[in-house]
N, CA, C and O atoms as a Tinker XYZ file with bonds, in Angstrom:
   256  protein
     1  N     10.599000   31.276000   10.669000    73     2
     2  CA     9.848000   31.792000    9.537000    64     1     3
     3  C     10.718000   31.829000    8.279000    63     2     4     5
     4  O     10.250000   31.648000    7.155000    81     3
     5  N     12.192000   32.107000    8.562000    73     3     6
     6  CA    12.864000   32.446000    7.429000    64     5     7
     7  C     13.072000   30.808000    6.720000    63     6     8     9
     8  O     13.166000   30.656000    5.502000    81     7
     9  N     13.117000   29.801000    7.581000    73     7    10
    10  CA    12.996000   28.741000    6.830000    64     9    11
    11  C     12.158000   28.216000    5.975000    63    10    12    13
    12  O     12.226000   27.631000    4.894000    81    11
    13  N     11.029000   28.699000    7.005000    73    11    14
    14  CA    10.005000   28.092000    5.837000    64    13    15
    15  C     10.086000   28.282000    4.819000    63    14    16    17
    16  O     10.113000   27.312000    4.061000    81    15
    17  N     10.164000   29.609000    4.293000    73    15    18
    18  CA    10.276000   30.732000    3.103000    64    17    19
    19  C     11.260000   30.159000    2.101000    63    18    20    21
    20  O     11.015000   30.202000    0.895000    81    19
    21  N     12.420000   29.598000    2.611000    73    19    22
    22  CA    13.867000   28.897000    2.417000    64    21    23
    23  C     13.315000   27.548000    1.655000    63    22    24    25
    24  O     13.581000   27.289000    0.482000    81    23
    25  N     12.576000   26.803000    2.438000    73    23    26
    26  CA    12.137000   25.579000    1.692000    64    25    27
    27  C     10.873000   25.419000    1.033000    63    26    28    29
    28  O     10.363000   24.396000    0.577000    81    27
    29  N     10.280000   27.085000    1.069000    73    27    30
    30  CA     9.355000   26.601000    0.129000    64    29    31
    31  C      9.628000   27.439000   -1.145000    63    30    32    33
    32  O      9.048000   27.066000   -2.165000    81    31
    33  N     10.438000   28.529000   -1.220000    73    31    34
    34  CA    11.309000   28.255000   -2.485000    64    33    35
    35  C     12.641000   27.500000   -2.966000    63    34    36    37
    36  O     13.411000   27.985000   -3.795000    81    35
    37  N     12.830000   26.193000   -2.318000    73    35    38
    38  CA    13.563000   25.695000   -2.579000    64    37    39
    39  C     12.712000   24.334000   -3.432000    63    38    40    41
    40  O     13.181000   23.714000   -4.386000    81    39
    41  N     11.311000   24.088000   -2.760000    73    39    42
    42  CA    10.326000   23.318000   -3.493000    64    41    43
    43  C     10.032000   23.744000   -4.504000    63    42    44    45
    44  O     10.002000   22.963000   -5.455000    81    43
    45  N      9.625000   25.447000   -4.756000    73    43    46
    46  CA     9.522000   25.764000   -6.119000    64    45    47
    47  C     10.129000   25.785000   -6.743000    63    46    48    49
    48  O      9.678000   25.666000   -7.883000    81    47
    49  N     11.845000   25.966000   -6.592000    73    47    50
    50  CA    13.113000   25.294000   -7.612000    64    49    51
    51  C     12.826000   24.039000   -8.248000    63    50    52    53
    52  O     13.070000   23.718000   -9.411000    81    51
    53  N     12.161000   23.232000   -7.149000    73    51    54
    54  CA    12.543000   21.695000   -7.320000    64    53    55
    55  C     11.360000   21.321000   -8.700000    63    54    56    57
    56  O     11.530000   20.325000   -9.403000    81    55
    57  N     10.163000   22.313000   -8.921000    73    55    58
    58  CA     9.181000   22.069000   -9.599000    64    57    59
    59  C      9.663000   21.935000  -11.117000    63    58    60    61
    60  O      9.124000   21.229000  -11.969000    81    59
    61  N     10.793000   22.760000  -11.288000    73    59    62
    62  CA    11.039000   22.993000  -12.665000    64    61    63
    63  C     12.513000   21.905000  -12.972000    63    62    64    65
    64  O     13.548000   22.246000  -13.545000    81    63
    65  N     12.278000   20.919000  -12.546000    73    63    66
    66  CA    13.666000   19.798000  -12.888000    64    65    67
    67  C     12.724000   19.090000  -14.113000    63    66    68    69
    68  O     11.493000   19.126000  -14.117000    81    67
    69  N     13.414000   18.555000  -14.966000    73    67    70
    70  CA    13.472000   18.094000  -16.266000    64    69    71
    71  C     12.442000   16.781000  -15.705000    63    70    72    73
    72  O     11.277000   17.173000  -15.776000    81    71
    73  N     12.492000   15.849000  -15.358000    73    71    74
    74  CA    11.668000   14.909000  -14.905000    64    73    75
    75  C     10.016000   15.170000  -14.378000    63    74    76    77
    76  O      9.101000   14.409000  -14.692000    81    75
    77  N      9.830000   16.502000  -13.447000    73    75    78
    78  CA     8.752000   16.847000  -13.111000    64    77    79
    79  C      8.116000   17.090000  -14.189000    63    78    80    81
    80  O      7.135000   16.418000  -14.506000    81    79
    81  N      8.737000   18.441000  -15.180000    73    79    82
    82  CA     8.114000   19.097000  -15.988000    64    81    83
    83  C      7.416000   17.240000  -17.364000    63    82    84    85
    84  O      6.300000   16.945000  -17.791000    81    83
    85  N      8.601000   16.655000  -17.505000    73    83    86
    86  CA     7.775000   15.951000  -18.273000    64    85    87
    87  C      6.673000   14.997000  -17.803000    63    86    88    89
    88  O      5.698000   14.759000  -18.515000    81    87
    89  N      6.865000   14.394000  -16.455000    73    87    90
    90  CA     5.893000   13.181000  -16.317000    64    89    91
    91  C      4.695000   14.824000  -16.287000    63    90    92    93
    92  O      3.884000   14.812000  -17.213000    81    91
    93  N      4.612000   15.967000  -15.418000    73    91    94
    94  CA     3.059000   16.957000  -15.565000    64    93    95
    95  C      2.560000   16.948000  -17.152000    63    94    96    97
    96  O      1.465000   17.161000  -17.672000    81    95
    97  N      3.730000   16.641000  -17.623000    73    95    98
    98  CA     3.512000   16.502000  -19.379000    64    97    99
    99  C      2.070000   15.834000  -19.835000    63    98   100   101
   100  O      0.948000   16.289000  -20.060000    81    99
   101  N      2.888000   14.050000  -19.860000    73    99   102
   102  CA     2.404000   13.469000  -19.688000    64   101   103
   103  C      1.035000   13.250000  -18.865000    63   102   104   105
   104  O      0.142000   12.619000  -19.432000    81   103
   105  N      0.893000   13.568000  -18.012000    73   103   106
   106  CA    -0.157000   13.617000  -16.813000    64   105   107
   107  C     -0.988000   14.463000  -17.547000    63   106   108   109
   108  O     -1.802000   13.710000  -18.083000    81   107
   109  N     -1.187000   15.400000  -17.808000    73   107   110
   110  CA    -1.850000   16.186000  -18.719000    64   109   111
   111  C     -2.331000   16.320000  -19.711000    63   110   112   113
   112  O     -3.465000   16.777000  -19.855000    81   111
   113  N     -1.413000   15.869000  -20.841000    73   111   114
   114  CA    -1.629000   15.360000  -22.332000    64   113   115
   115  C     -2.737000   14.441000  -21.820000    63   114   116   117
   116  O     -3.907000   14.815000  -21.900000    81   115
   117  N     -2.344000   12.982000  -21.178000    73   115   118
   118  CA    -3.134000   11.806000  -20.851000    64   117   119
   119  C     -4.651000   12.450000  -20.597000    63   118   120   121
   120  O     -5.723000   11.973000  -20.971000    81   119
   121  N     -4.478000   13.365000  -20.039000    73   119   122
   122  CA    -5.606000   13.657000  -19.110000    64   121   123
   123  C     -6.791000   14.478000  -20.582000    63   122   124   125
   124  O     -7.970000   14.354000  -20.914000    81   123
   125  N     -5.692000   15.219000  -21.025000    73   123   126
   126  CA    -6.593000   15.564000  -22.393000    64   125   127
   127  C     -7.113000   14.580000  -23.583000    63   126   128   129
   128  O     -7.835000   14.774000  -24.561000    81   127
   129  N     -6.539000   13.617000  -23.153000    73   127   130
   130  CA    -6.817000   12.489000  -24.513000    64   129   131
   131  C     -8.119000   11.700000  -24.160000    63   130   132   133
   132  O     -9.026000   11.372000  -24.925000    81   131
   133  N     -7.951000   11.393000  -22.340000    73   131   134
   134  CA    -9.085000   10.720000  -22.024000    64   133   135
   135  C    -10.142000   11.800000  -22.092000    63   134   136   137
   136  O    -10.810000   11.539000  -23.092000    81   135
   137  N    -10.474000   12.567000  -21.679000    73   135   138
   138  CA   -11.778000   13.483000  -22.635000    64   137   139
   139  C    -12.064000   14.002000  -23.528000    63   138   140   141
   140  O    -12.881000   14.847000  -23.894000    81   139
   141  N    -11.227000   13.364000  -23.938000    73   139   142
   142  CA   -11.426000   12.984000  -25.740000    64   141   143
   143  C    -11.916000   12.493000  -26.546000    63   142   144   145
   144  O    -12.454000   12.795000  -27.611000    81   143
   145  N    -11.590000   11.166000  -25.656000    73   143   146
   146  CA   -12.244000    9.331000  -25.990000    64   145   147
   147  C    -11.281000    9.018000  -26.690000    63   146   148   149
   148  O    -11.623000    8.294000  -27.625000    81   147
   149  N     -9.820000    9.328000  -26.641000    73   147   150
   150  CA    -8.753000    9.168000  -27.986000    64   149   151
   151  C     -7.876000    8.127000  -26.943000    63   150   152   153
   152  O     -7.160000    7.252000  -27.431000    81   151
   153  N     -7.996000    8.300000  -25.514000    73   151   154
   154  CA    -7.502000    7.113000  -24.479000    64   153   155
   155  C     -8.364000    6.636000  -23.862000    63   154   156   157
   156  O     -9.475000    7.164000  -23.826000    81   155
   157  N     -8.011000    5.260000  -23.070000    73   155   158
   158  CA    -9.621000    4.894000  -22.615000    64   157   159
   159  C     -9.158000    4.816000  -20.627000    63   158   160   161
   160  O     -8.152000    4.700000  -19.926000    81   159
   161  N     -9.919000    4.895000  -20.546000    73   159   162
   162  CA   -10.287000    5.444000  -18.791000    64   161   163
   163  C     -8.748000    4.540000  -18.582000    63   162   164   165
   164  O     -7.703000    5.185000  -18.657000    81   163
   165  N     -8.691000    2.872000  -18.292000    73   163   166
   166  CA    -8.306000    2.110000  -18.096000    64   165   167
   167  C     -6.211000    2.337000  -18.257000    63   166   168   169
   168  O     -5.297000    2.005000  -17.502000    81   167
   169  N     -6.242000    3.193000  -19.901000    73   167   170
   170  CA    -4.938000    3.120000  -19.740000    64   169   171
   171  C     -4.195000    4.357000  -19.171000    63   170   172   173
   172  O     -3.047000    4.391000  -18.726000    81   171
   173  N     -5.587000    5.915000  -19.340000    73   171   174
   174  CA    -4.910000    6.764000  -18.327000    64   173   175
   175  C     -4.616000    6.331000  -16.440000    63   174   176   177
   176  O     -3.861000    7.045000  -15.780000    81   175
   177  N     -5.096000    5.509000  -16.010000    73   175   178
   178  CA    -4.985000    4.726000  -14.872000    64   177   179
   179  C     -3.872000    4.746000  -14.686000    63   178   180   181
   180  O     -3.236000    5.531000  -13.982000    81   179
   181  N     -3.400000    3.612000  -15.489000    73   179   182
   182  CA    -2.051000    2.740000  -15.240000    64   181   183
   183  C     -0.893000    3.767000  -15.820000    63   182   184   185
   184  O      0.250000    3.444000  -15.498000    81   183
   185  N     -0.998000    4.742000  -16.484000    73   183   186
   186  CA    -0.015000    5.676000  -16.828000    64   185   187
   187  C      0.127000    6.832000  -15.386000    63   186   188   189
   188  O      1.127000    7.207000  -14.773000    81   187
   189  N     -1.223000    7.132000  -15.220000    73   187   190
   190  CA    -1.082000    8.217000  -14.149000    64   189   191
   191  C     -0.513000    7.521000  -12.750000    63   190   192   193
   192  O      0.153000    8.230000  -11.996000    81   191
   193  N     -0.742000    6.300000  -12.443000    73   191   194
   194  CA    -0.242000    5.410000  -11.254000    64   193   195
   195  C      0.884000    5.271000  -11.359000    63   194   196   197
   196  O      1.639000    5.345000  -10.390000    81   195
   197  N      1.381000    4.975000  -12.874000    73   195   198
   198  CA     3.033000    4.343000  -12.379000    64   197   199
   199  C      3.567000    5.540000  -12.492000    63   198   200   201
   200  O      4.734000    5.490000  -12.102000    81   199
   201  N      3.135000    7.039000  -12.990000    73   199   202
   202  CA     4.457000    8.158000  -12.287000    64   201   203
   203  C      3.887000    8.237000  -10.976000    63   202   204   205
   204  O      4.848000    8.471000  -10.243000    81   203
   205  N      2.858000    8.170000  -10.286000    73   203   206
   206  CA     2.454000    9.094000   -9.146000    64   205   207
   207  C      3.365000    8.029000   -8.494000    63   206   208   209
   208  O      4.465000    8.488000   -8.187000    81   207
   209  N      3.154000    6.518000   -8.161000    73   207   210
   210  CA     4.276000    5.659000   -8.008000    64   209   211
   211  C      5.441000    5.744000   -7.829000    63   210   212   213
   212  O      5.971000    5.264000   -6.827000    81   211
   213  N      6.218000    6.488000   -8.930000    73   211   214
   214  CA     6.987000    6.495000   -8.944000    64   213   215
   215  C      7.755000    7.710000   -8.204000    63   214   216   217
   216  O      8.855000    7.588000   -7.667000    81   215
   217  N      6.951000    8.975000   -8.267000    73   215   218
   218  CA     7.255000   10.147000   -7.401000    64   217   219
   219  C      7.385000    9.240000   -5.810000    63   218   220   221
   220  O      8.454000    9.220000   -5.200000    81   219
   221  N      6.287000    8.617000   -5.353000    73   219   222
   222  CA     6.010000    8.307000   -3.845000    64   221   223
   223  C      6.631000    7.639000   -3.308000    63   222   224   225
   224  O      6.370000    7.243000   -2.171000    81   223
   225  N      8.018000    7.194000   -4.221000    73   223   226
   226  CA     8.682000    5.843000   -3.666000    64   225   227
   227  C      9.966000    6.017000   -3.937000    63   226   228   229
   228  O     10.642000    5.151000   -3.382000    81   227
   229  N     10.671000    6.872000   -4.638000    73   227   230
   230  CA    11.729000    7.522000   -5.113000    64   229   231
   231  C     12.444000    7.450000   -3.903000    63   230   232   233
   232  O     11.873000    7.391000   -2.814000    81   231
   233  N     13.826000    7.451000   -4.059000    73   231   234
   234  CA    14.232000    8.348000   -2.364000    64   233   235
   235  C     15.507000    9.047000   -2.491000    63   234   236   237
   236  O     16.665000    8.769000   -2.805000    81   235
   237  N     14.779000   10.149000   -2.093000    73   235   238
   238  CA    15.918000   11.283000   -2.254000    64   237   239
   239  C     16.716000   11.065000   -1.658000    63   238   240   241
   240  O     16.645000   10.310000   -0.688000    81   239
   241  N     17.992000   11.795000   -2.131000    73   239   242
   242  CA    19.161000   11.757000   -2.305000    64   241   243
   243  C     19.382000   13.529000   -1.451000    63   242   244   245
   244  O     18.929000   14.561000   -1.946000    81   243
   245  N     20.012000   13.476000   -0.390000    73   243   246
   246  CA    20.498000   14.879000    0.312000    64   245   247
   247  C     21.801000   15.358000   -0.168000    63   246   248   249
   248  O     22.874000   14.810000    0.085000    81   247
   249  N     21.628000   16.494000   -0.930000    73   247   250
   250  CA    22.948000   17.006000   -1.337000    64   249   251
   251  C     23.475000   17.881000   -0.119000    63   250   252   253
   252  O     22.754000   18.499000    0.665000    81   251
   253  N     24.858000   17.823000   -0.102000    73   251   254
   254  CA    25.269000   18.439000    0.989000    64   253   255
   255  C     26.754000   19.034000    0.584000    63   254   256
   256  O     27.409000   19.673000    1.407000    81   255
């Protein structure tokens, strides 16, 4: 039990690294522009794909 607890505030550490906070940026802004009509469906797509992409394929690195 105490682990879990261990790694799931160690995930909520991980939420606030400089990279997360900006692509949710991004992801968001985007997301406000397309119901806007100020972006069009097509390029929030390819913006929201290549971070989610890029999160899913990354490979961590174990600090030790």
């Amino acid at each position: 039990m105490k682990k879990a607890v261990k790694k799931l505030l160690e995930n909520i550490a991980n939420l606030f690294k400089v990279k997360t906070i900006l692509s949710l940026c991004v992801i968001i802004t985007t997301c406000i522009l397309t119901f806007n009509n100020v972006v069009s469906v097509e390029a929030f797509m390819a913006i929201a794909s290549a971070i989610i992409t890029y999160y899913f394929t990354k490979n961590e690195k174990e600090e030790k």
